[in-house]
VOGU-3710 file (C-alpha; in Angstrom, 3 decimals, decimal comma):
1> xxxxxxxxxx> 89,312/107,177/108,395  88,069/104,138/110,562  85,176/103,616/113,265  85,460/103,893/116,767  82,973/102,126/119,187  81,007/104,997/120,206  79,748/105,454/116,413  82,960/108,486/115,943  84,840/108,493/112,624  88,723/107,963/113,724
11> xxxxxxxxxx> 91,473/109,697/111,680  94,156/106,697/111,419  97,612/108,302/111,334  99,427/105,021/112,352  100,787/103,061/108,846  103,783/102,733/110,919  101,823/100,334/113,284  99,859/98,613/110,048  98,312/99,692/107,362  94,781/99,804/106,499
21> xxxxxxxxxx> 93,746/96,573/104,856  93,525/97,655/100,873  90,758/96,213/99,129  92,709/94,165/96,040  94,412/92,123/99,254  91,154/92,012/101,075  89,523/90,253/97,160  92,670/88,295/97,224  92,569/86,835/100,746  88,607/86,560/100,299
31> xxxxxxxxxx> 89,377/84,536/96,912  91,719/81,987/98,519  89,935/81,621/101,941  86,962/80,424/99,130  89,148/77,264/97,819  90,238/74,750/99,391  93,621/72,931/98,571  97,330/73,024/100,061  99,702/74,181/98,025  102,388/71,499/98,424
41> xxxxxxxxxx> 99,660/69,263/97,622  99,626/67,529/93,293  95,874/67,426/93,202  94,000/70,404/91,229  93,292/72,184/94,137  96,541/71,934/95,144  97,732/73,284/91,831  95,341/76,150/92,075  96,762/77,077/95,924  100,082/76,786/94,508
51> xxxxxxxxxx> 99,749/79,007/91,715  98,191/81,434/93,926  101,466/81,548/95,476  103,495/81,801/92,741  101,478/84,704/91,317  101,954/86,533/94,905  105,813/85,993/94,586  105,921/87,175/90,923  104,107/90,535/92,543  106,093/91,100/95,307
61> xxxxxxxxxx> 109,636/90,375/93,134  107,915/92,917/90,894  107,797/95,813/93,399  111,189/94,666/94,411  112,854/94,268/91,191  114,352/91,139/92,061  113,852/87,093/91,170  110,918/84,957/92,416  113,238/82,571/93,394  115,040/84,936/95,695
71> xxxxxxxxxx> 111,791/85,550/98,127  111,231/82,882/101,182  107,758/83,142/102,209  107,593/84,129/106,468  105,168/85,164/109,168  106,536/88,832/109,021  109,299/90,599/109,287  110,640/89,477/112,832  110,577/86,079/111,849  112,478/86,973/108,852
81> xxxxxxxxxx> 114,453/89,288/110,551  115,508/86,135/113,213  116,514/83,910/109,991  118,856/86,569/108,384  120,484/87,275/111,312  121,015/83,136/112,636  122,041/82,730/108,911  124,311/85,367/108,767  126,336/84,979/112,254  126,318/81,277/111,729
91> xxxxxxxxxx> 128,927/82,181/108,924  131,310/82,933/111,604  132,726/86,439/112,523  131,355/89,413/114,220  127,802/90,729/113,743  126,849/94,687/113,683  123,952/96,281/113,978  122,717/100,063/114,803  121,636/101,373/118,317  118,114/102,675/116,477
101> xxxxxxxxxx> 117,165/99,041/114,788  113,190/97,583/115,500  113,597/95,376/118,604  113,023/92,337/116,213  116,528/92,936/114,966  118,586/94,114/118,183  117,029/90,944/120,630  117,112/89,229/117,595  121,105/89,771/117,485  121,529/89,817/121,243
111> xxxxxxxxxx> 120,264/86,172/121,093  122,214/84,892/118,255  125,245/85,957/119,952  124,685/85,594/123,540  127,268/82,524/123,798  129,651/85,628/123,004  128,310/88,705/123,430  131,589/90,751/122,381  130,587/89,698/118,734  128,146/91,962/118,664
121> xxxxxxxxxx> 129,002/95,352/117,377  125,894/98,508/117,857  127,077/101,503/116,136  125,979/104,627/117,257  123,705/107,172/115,684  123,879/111,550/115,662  121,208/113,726/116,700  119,876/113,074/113,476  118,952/109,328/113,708  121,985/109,008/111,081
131> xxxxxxxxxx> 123,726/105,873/111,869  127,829/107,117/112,512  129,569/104,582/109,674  133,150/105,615/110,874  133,189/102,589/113,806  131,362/100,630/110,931  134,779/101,146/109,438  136,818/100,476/112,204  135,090/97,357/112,760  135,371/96,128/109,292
141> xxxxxxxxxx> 139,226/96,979/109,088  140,418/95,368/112,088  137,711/92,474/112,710  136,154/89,446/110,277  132,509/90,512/110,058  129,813/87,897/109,048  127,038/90,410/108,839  125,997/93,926/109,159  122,378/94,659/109,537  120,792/98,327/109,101
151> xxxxxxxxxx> 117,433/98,947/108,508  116,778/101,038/105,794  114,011/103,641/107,347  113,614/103,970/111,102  110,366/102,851/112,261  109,849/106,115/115,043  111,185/108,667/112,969  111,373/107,624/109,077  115,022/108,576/109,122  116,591/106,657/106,309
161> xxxxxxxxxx> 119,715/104,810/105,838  122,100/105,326/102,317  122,653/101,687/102,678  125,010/102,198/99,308  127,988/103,013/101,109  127,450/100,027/103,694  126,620/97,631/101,202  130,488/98,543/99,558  132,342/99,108/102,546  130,767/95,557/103,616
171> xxxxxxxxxx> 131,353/93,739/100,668  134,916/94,843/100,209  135,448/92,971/103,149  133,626/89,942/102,835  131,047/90,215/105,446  127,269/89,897/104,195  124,415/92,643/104,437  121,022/92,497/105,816  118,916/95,487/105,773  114,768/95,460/107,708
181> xxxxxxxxxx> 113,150/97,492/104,868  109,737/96,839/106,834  109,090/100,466/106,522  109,933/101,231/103,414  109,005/98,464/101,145  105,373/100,022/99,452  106,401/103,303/99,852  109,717/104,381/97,852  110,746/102,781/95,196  113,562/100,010/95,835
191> xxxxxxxxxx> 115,306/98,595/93,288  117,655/95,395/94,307  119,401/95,387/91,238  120,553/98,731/92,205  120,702/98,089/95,916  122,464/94,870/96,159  121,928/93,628/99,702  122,206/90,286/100,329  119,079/89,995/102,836  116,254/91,739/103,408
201> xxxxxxxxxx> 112,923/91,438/105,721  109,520/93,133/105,103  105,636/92,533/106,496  103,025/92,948/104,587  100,358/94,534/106,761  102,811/97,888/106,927  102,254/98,070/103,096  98,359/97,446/102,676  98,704/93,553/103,303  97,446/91,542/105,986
211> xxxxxxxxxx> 98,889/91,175/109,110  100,781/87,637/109,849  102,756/86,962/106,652  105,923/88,832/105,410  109,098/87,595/103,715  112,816/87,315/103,264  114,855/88,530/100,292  117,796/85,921/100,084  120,206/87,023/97,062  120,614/84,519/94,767
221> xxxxxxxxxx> 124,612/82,610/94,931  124,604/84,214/98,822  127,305/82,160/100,616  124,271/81,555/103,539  123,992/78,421/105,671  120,284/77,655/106,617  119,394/78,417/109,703  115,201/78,163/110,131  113,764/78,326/112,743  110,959/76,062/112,048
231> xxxxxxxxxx> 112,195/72,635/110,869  110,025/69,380/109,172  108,780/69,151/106,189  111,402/71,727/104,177  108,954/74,400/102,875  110,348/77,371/100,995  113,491/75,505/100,348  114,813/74,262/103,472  114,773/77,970/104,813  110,605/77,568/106,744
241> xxxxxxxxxx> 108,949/74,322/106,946  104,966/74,622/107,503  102,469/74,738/105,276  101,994/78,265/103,221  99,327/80,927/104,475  98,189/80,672/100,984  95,032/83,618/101,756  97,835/85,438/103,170  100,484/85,655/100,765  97,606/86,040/98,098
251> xxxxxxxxxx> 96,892/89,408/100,281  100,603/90,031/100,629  101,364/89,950/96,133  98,015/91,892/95,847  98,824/94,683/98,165  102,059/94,739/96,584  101,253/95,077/92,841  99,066/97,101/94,550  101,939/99,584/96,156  103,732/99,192/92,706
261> xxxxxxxxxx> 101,105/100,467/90,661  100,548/103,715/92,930  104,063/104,150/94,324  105,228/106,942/92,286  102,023/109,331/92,860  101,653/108,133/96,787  104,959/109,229/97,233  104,356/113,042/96,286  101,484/112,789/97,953  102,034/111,526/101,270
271> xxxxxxxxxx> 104,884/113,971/101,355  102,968/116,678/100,865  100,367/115,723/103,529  102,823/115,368/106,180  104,611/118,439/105,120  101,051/120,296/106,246  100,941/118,345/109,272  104,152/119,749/110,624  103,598/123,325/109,577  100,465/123,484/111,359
281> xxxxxxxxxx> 101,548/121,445/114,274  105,124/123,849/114,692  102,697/127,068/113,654  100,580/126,353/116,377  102,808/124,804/119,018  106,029/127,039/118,844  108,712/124,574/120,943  107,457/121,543/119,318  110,669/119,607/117,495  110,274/117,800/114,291
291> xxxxxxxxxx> 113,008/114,451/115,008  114,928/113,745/111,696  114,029/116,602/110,090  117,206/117,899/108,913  117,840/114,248/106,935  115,685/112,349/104,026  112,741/110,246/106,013  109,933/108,533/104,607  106,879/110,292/102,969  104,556/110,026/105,730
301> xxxxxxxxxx> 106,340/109,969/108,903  106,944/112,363/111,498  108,042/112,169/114,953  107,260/115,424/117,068  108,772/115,839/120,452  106,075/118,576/122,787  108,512/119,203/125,269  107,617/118,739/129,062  103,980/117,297/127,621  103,769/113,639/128,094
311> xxxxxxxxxx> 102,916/111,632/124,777  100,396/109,201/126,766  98,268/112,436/127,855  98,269/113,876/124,791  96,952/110,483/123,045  94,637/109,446/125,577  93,006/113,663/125,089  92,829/113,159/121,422  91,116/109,316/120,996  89,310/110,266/117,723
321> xxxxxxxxxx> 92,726/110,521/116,357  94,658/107,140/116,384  98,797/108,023/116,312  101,516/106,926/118,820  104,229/107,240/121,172  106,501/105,165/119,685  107,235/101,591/118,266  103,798/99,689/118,371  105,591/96,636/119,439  107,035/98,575/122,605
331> xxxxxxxxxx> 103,854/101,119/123,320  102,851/101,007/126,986  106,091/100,221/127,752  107,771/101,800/131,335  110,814/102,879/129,034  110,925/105,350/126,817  112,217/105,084/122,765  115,352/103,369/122,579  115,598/105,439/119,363  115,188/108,559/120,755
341> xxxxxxxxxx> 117,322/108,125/123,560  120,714/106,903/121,049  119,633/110,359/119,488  120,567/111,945/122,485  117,151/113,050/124,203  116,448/113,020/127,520  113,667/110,930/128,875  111,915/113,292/129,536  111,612/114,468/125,775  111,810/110,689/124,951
351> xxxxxxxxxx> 108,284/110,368/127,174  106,767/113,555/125,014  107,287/112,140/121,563  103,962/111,614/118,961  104,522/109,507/115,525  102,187/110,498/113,136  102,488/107,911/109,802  100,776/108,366/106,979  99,479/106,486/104,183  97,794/105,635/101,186
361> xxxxxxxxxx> 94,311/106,501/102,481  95,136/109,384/103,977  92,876/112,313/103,393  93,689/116,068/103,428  90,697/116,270/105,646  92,487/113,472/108,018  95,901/116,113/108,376  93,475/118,630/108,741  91,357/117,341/111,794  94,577/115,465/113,217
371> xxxxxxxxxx> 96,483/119,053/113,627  93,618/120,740/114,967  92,868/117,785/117,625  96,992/117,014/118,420  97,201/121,110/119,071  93,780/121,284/121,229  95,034/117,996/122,844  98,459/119,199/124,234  97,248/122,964/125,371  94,689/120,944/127,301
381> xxxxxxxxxx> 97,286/118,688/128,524  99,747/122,092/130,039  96,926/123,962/131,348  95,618/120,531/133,050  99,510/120,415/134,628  100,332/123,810/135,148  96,759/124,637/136,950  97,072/124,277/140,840  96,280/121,505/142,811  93,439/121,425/144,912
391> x> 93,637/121,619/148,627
//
């Protein structure tokens, strides 16, 4: 629960967006912003930011079960999404992607291949948000593929990706693959000994972090061309050159030894808080439309479509209760969900879509007040539409 400027208590269903600060990132941050020292720097202080560093990429290869050596330090997951994907198409071939990916991958790949746009591949998804692997297939049969990039839990609706399958059907032909596990990092367990993509992105503030520092899995022995972004003085080897946000990847490791430590009881948890958000959301509002719900999605997500009620309404009825209509990076947009509409919705059901996202400070009492509000919200909404104008 967080404050609002009139003095009200908000309930904060929004993780999605970012997630509330937790307080072993917040002592972290606080701890690094007290020394001074850069960490490429031989000096003690240097040392000291330096091993502040290391100790945040020892906790985040922890929660991912991989190497140290294999995490490159970023700004987020966009920039990190823009490196894996320059990398990857600079090893010549075709690059694919889904029609549901966060806009940091899809401009991402219509820039990198906008010299030759018809080496970009976007496979399609069901009503389901399930991305359809059969032109995957096709694409990997008949054309040389550098890289195929799926994200690995849909931002909107939590759907999730087997990325097993891919990661096979992709490596049996030679192409590379990159999955955005922004989403999901913190909040299932992922094990990259078991799920052997090549590349992956994740941001810390959508895992208890702070916002403005993420970082890219790169696979030890991955036949990968640098490509950054950012050139001079060869930071992070070769891949980011600037010096580290040493308070921010301190908050980054401590939110995620953090995560690790809690993972396995958030996950039952958070589950069974959105579970009761969408039984008394659909009890209450009978032609409401849980999307994804027929196909595994993360813990605390849930995207409800209130047909012919327009999302904006309902949210700006219901301000003590901070959710959203979508992508935070495209809300208050003119168009609506990309996602939704490669899902095959109308507009119109696009326009009257809520994301709730949950996480791990979410109260029972926070699903409790959130359903009452979101159901008092859209009845006022369709009486305020379907009552008569005045003369």
């Amino acid at each position: 629960m967080a404050g609002h400027p009139d003095g009200e208590d908000v309930v904060y269903l929004d993780y999605n967006a970012s997630a509330p600060l937790r307080p072993e990132a917040l002592e972290a941050i606080v701890a690094a912003l007290s020394s001074v020292g850069n960490a490429s720097s031989m000096h003690h202080p240097g040392r000291d930011a330096a091993a502040r560093v290391d100790l945040a990429r020892r906790q985040l290869a922890d929660l991912l079960n991989c190497s140290p050596g294999e995490i490159i330090f970023t700004s987020g997951a966009t920039e990190a999404n823009n490196l894996a994907l320059r990398a990857g198409y600079a090893r010549g071939g075709v690059l694919v992607t889904s029609a549901v990916e966060h806009p940091a991958v899809l401009e991402a790949a219509r820039a990198v291949t906008a010299e030759h746009p018809a080496s970009l591949v976007v496979l399609p998804v069901d009503g389901d948000g399930t991305v359809d692997l059969d032109p995957l297939h096709e694409v990997l049969r008949y054309r040389e593929v550098a890289l195929v990039s799926l994200m690995i839990a849909n931002n909107e609706t939590g759907v999730l990706t087997d990325l097993m399958p891919v990661i096979k059907a992709a490596h049996d032909a030679g192409a590379l693959v990159h999955t955005d596990a922004t989403q999901y990092v913190g909040r299932l367990p992922l094990d990259l000994n078991e799920v052997d993509v090549d590349l992956l992105s994740l941001s810390a503030h959508k895992f208890g972090g702070p916002q403005g520092v993420g970082a890219l899995f790169v696979r030890r022995g991955t036949p990968l061309p640098h490509r950054p972004i950012l050139v001079g003085g060869g930071h992070e080897r070769g891949w980011r050159a600037g010096t580290l946000n040493v308070a921010g990847i301190a908050g980054l490791g401590a939110a995620a030894e953090a995560a690790r430590l809690q993972l396995a009881q958030e996950v039952d948890r958070t589950t069974a808080l959105r579970d009761t958000l969408e039984a008394a959301l659909t009890a209450e509002v009978a032609d409401c439309r849980i999307n994804g719900a027929r196909v595994g999605r993360l813990p605390g997500v849930t995207s409800i479509t209130f047909p012919g009620v327009p999302a904006d309404a309902v949210l700006a009825t219901m301000p003590q209760v901070a959710a959203s209509d979508g992508s935070a990076c495209s809300s208050g947009a003119p168009s609506p969900s990309h996602v939704l509409l490669a899902m095959g919705h109308s507009r119109e059901d696009a326009d009257s879509t809520v994301r709730f996202s949950l996480g791990y400070a979410t109260t029972t009492r926070d699903v409790e007040r959130a359903a009452e509000t979101a159901v008092n919200a859209v009845r006022h909404v369709r009486s305020m539409m379907a009552a008569p104008a005045e003369p």
